[in-house]
C-alpha positions as CSV (number, residue, x, y, z in Angstrom):
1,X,31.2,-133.9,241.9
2,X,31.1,-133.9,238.2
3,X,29.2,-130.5,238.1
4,X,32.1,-129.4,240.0
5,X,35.0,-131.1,238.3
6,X,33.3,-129.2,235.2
7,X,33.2,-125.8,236.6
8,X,37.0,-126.2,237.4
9,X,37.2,-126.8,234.1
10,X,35.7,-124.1,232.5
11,X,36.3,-120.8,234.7
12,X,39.6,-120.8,233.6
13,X,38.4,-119.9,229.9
14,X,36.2,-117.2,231.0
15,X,39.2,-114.4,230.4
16,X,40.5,-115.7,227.5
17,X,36.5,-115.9,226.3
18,X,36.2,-112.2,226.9
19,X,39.4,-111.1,225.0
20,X,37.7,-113.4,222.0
21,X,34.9,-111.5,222.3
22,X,36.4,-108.0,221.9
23,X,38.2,-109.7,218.7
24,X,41.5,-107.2,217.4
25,X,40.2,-104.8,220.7
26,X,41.8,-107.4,222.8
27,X,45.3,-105.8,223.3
28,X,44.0,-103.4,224.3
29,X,40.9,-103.5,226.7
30,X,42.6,-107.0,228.1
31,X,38.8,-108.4,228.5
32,X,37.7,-105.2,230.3
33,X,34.3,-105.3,227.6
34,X,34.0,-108.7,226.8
35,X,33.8,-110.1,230.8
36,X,30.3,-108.0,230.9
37,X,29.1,-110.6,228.4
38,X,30.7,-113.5,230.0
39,X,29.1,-112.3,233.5
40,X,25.7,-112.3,231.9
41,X,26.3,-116.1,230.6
42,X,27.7,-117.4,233.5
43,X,25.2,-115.8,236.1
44,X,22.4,-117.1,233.6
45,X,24.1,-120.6,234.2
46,X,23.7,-120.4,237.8
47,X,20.2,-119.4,238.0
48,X,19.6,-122.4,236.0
49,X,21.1,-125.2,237.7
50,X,20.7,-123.5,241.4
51,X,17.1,-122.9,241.3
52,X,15.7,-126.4,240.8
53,X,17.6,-127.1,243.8
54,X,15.4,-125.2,246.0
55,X,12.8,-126.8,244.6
56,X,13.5,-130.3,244.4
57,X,16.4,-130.8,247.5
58,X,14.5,-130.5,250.6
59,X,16.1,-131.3,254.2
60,X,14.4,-133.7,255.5
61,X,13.8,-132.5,259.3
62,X,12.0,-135.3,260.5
63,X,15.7,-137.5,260.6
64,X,16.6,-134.7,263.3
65,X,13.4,-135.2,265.8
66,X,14.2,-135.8,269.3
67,X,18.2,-135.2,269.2
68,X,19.7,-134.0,272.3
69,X,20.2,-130.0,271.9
70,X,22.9,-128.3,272.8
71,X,23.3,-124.6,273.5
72,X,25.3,-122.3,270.6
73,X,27.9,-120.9,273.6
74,X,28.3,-124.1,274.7
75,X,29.2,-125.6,271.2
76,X,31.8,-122.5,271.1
77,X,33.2,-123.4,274.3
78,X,33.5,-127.1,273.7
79,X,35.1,-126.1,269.9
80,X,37.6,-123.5,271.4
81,X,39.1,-126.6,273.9
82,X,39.7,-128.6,270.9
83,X,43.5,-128.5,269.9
84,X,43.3,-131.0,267.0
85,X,41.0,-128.9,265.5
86,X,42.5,-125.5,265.4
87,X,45.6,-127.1,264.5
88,X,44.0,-127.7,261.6
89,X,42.4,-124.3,261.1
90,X,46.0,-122.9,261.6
91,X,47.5,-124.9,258.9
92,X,44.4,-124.5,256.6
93,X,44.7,-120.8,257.0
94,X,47.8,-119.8,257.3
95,X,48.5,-122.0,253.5
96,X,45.3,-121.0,252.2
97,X,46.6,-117.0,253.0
98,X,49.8,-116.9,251.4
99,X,48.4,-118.9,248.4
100,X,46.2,-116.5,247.7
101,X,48.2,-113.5,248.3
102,X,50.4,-113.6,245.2
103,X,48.5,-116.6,243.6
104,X,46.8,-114.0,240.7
105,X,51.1,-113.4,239.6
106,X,50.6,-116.5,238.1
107,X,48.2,-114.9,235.5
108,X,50.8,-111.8,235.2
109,X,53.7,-114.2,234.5
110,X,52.1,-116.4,231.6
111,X,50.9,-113.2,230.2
112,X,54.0,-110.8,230.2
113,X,56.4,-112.9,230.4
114,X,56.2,-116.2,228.8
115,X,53.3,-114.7,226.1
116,X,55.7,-111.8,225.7
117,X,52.4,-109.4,226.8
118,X,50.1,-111.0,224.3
119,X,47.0,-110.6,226.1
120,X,44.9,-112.9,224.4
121,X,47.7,-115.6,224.1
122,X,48.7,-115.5,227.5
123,X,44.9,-116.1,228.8
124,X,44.9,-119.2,226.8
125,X,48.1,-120.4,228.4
126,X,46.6,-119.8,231.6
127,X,43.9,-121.6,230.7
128,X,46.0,-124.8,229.8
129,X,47.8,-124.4,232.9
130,X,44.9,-124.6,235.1
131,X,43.2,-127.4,233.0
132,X,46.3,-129.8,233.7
133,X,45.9,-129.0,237.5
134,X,42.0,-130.2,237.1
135,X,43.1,-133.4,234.9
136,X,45.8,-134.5,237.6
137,X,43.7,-133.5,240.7
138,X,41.4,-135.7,238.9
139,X,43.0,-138.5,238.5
140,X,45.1,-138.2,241.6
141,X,42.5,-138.2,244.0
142,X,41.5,-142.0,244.6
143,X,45.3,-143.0,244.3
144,X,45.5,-140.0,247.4
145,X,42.5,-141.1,249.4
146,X,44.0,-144.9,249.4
147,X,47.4,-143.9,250.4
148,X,46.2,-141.9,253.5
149,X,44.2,-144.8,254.1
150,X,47.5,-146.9,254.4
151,X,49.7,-144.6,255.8
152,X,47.3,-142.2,257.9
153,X,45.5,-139.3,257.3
154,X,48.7,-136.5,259.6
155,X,51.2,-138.6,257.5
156,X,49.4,-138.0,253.9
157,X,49.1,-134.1,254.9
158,X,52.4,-134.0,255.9
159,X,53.9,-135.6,252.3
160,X,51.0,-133.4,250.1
161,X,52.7,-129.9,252.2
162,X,56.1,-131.1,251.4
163,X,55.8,-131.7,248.0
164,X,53.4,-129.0,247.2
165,X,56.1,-126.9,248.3
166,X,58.5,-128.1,245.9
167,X,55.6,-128.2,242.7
168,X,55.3,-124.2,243.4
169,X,59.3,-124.4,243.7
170,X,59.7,-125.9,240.3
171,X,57.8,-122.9,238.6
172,X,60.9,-120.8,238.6
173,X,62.4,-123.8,236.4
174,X,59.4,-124.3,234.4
175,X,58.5,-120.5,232.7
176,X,60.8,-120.3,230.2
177,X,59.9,-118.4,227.5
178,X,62.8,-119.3,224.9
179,X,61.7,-121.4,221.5
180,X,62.7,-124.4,222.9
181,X,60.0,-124.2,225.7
182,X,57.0,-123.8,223.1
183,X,55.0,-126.8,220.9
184,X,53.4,-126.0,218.1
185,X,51.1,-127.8,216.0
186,X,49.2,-127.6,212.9
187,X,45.3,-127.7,212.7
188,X,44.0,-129.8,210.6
189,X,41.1,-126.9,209.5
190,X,45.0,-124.4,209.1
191,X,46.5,-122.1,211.7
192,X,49.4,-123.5,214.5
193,X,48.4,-123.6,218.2
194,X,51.4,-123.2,220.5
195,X,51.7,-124.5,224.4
196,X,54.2,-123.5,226.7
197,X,54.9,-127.5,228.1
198,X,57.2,-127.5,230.8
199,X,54.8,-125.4,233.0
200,X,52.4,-128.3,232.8
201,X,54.6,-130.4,234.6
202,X,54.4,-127.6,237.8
203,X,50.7,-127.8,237.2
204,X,50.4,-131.2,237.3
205,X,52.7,-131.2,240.5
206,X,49.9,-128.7,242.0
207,X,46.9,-130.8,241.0
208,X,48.5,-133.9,242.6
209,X,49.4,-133.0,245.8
210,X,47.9,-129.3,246.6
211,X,44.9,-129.8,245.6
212,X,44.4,-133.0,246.9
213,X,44.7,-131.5,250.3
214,X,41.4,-130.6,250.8
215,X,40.2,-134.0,250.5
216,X,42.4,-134.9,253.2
217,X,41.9,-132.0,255.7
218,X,38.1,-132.9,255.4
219,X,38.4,-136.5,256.1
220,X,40.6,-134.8,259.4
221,X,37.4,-132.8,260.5
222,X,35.3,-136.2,260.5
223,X,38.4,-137.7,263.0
224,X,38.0,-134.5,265.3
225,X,34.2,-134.8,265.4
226,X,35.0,-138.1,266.5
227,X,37.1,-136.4,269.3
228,X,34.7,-134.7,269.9
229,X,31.6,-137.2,270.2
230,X,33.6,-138.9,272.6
231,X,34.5,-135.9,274.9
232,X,31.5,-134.2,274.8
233,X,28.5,-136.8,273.5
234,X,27.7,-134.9,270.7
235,X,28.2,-135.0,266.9
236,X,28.7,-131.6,265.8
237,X,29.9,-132.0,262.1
238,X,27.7,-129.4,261.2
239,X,29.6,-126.2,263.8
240,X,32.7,-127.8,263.0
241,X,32.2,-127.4,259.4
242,X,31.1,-124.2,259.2
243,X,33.8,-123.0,261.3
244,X,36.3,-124.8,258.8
245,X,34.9,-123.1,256.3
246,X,34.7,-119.2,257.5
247,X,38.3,-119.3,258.6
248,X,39.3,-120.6,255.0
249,X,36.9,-117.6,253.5
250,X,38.3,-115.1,255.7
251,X,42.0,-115.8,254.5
252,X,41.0,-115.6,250.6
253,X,39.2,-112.8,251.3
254,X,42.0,-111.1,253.3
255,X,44.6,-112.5,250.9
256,X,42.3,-110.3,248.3
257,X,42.6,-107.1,250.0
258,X,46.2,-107.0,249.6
259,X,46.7,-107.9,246.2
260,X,46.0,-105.1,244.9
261,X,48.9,-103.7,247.0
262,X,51.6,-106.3,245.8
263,X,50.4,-105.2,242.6
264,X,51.4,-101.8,243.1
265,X,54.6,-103.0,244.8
266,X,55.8,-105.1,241.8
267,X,55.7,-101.6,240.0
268,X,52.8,-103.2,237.5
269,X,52.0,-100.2,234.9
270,X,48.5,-101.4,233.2
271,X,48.5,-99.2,230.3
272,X,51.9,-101.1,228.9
273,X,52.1,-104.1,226.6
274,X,55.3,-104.8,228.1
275,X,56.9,-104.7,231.7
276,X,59.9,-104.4,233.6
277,X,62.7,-106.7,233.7
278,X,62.1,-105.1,237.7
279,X,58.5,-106.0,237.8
280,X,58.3,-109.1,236.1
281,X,61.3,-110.8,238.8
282,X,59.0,-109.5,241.4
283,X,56.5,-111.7,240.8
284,X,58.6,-114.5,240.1
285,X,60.4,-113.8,243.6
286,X,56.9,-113.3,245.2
287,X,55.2,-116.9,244.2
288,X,58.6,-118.9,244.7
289,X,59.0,-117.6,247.8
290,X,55.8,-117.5,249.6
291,X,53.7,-120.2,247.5
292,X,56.2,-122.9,249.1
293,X,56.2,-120.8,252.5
294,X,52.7,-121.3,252.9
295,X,53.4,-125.3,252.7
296,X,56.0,-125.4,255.3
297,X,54.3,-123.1,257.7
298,X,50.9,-125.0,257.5
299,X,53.5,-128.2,257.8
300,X,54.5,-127.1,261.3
301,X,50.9,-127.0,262.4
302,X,50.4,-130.7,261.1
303,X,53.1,-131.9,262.8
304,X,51.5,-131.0,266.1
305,X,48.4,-132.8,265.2
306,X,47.7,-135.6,267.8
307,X,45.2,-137.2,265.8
308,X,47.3,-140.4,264.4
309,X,46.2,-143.2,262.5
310,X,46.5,-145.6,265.7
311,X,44.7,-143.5,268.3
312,X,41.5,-142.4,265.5
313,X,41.2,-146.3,265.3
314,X,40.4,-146.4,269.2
315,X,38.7,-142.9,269.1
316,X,36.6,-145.0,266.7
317,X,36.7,-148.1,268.7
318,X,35.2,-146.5,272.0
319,X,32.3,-144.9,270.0
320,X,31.6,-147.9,269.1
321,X,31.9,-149.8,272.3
322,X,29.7,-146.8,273.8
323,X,26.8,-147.4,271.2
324,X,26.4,-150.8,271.6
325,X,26.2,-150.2,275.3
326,X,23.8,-147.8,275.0
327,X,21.5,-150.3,272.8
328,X,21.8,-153.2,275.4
329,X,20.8,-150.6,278.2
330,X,17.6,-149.6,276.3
């Protein structure tokens, strides 16, 4: 977890990284040079810390001896019967989509509009942005897990979509780019740094409840296996996570094939410093609009979920119950 917590931390760097690496060039080449050097360090960074992995982390196999098999068509029929589950997978996927679909205007906004179209500037303000997310995901997320512990794991979901819908709501309040909206403070070394602040309160929003959400929807999948068990007496964690999984890939990478076609839409002209009144509302319309959508379309979906608090508890009670009947038998 803290590998990951640390990559969060740093990928947001990597563009304003490459425009400090093309130095006064910047403006102009908007990291087009400098991210082949910054793709060289950050593949050389993988290799490192994935290869002693395959090494040293070995599955040990033996745990797995003498398990009950079950045939792959008859996993997908069993999976495909299970309503809680793509209940789930709808709500996931549907959010997930329209996140991702004019997610990359938030980059476009900090740079032409509140930087003004200072390319190197604006990076760095994204780069802050993102960082508060990963500080208040960070600290929100045991405060999270103990209140869907109290209040149940639908109910929890059901509070992170509603207010995730009105942290991407508030960024239409919080991307000002008059003086007032700017800090500025003096190195000690010289030079002034300057933050945009009241966008970090929308990214903090987002790192409390949105991305806390994952947490959550996992903790879901271990209920439905659960379901599962008891239905069909096998624990399948393993198809129901990889399932999970491709259906969140596929709506990133679908998301990603249209981008480039709001782009176009917004009227985006890459060879200008500066654009459009037009374009710039656009984008602003675009991730006020849909980036709350997404919430309270994937809220629907959870509020169909049949999986409460009380009825996991005897999900989990007759598992139990079963097991220790099974033990006395033998």
């Amino acid at each position: 977890m803290s590998a990951y917590a640390l990559a969060g931390f740093l990928t947001p760097w990597f563009l304003p990284l490459a425009m400090w690496l093309e130095g006064p060039k910047a403006q102009s080449l908007k990291g087009s040079e400098g991210v082949i050097t910054v793709s060289i360090i950050v593949a050389g960074l993988i290799l490192l810390t994935g290869l002693p992995t395959v090494f040293f982390c070995r599955e040990k196999v033996e745990a797995h001896k003498g398990e009950e098999k079950i045939s792959f068509f008859r996993a997908v029929q069993l999976t495909l019967h299970n309503r809680p589950f793509w209940l789930l997978v709808a709500s996931n996927f549907i959010t997930k989509f329209l996140m991702c679909l004019t997610g990359v205007f938030f980059v476009y906004v900090f740079i032409y509009h509140i930087a003004k179209g200072q390319q190197a500037l604006g990076s760095a303000y994204v780069a802050v942005f993102f960082n508060a997310i990963n500080v208040a995901n960070l600290l929100a997320m045991a405060p999270c897990a103990a209140l869907t512990d109290r209040i149940g794991k639908r109910t929890g979901l059901l509070i992170m979509l509603t207010m995730s819908a009105v942290a991407y709501g508030s960024f239409w309040l919080t991307s000002g780019n008059t003086p007032g909206s700017f800090l500025h403070a003096t190195l000690p070394w010289g030079g002034t740094i300057s933050m945009q602040w009241p966008c970090l309160i929308t990214g903090i929003l987002i790192g409390v409840f949105t991305n806390t959400m994952p947490m959550i929807k996992n903790s879901m999948l271990a209920d439905i296996c659960d379901l599962d068990e008891l239905k069909s007496g096998h624990r399948r964690e393993a198809f129901y996570g990889a399932v999970f999984v491709t259906t969140d890939k596929i709506a990133m990478a679908v998301s990603l094939a249209f981008q480039g076609f709001m782009l176009v839409a917004s009227g985006f002209d890459s060879k200008a410093d500066l654009q459009s009144a037009e374009t710039i509302r656009f984008w602003f319309i675009s991730l006020v609009v849909t980036q709350p959508l997404a919430c309270l379309i994937g809220l629907v979906s959870i509020f169909m979920y049949p999986l409460t608090r009380k009825r996991c508890h005897e999900i989990r009670a007759e598992l139990e119950a079963r097991r220790i009947g099974r033990i006395r038998t033998c």
